[in-house]
N, C-alpha and C positions, 0 to 999 in steps of 0.2 A: 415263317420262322417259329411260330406258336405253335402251330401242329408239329412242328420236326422237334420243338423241342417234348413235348408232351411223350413225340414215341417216343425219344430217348432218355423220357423220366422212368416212362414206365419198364425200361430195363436197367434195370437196378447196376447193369454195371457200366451204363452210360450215365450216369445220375450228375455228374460234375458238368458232362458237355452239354449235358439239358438246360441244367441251371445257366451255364454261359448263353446259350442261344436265348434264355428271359433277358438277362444281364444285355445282352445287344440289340433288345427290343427296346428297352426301357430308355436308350439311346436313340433310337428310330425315332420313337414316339414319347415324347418325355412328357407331353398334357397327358398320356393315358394311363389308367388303373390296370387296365388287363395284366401286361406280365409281371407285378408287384402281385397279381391276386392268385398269378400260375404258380410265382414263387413262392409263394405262404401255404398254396395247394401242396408244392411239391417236398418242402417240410413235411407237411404238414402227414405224407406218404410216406415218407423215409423214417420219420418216428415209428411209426406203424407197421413198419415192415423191419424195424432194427431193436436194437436192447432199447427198452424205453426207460433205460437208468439214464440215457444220455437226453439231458434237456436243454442241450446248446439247441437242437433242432426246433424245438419250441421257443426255444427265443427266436431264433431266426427267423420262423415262420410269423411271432406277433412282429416281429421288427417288420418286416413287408409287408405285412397287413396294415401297418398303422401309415406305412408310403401311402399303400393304393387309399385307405378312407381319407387321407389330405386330398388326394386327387379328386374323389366323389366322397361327400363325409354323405351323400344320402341315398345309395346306391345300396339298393333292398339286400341284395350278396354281401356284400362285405359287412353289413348291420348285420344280419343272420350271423354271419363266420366270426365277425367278433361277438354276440350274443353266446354262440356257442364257449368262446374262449372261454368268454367270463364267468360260464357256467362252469366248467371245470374250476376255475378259480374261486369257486362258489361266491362272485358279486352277484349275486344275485338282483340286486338294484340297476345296478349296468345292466345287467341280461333284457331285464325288465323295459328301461329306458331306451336300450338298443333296438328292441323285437316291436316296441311301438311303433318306435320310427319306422320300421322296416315295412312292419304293416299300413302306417298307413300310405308310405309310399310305392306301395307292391300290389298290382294286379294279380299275381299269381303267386305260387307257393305258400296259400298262408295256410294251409294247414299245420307242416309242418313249423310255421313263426305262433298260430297260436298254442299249438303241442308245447312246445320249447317255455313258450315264456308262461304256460299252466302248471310245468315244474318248477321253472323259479318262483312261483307264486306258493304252491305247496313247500316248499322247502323253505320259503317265509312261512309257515305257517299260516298263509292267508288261503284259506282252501277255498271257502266262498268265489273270490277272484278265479281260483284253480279251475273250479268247476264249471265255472262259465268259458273258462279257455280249454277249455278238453272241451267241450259240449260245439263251442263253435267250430274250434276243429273236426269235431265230428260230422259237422253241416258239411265240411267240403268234402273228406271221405268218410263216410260210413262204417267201411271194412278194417277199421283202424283201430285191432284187437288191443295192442297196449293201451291207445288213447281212452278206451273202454274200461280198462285195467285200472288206468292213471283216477279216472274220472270217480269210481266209484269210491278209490280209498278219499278223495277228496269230498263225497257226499256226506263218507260213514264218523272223519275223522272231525 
């Protein structure tokens, strides 16, 4: 029911019957985070592909996101996707808090969790921190011209 709903997120004029086939998962499986996390995806798509005056969609999407982290509060996704939020929201301290956890409960994707939480540190003004989190992310991809970009204003500033 998660892949059927997925295809018909991603046709935009199927968007209502996707969100229901989450909605009927979360029924199937009500210990799990997954379709509270497709749902906050699927916001989180629809923002982005519509007038982004409308910020019902952003709530709706933190309002599922905050289901699925009750279900897993240390589930490395859902700390990244709210890390993200609360970047936009500029909490910076959350972001920060969030991307820790994340890290250290994530075998994988930390580069982009150290990237992320090296801007919440430069946008504290703590660039030192910055720079050590751009520099590690650069340990896991190399080719990672913004993080290059990021790193250096964080050396100079």
């Amino acid at each position: 029911m998660i892949c059927e709903g997925i295809l018909k997120i991603l046709n935009l004029q199927e968007f209502e019957l996707g969100l229901s086939l989450f909605e009927k998962t979360t029924a199937l499986y009500p210990g799990k985070m997954e379709p509270y996390f497709y749902i906050f995806a699927s916001y989180v798509f629809l923002y982005n592909q519509k007038d982004k005056s409308d910020s019902s969609y952003i709530e709706s999407a933190i309002k599922h996101l905050e289901k699925a982290e009750i279900l897993a509060p240390t589930n490395s996704s859902i700390l990244y996707c709210k890390s993200l939020m609360a970047l936009i929201f500029e909490e910076n301290v959350t972001c920060i808090q969030d991307l820790t956890q994340a890290i250290e409960g994530s075998d994988e994707g930390k580069a982009e969790y150290y990237f992320l939480r090296g801007v919440a540190f430069a946008d504290l003004s703590l660039y030192p921190q910055a720079y050590s989190d751009f520099s590690l992310a650069l340990s896991f991809n190399s080719k990672w011209q913004e993080c290059y970009y990021n790193r250096v204003f964080s050396k100079i500033l």
